[in-house]
C-alpha positions as CSV (number, residue, x, y, z in Angstrom):
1,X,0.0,0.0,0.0
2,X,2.5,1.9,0.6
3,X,3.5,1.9,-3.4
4,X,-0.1,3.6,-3.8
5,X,0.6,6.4,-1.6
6,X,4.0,7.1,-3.1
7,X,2.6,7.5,-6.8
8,X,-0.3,9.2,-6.1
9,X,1.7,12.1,-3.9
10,X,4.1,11.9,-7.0
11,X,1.4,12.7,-9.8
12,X,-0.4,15.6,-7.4
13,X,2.8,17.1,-6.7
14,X,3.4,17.0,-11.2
15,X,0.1,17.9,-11.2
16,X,0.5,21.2,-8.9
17,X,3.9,22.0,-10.7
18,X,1.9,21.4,-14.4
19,X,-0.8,24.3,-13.4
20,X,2.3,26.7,-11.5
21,X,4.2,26.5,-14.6
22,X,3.9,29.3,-17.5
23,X,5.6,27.8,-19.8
24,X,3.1,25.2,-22.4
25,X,6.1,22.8,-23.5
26,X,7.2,22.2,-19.9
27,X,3.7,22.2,-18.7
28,X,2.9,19.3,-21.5
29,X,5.9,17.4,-20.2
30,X,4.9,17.5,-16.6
31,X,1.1,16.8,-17.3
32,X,2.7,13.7,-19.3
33,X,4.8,13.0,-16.2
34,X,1.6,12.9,-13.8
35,X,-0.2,10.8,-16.2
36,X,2.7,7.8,-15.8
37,X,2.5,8.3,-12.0
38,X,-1.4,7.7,-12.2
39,X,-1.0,4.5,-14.5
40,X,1.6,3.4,-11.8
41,X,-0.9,3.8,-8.9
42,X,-3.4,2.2,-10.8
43,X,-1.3,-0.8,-11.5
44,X,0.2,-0.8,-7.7
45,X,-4.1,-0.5,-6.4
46,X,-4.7,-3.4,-8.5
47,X,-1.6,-5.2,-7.0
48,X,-2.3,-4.3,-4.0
49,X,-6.8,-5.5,-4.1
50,X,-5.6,-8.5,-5.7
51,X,-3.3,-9.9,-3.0
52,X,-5.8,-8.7,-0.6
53,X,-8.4,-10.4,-2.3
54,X,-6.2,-13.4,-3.5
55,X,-7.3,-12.9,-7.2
56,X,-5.3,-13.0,-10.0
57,X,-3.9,-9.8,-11.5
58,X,-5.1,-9.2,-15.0
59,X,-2.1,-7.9,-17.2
């Protein structure tokens, strides 16, 4: 669980860096940045319910 709380701190703190920034290109680029940390806490929740659930991870 602890995975979970690490990427979701990571893509708020992009996320609050993306909408402080003025520049578009480095805006983009962090936006894109907070998007992977998402995906990652997405894939470390599922983890995460599926071996407290004892299911099988779908990939």
């Amino acid at each position: 669980m602890n995975n979970c709380i690490y990427f979701w701190s990571r893509y708020l703190r992009a996320m609050v860096l993306a909408r402080r920034n003025p520049d578009p290109s480095v805006r983009r680029a962090l936006i894109q940045d907070a998007f992977e940390w998402l995906d990652r806490y997405f894939d470390a929740e599922d983890i995460e319910l599926a071996r407290r659930e004892h299911v099988p991870v779908r990939r």
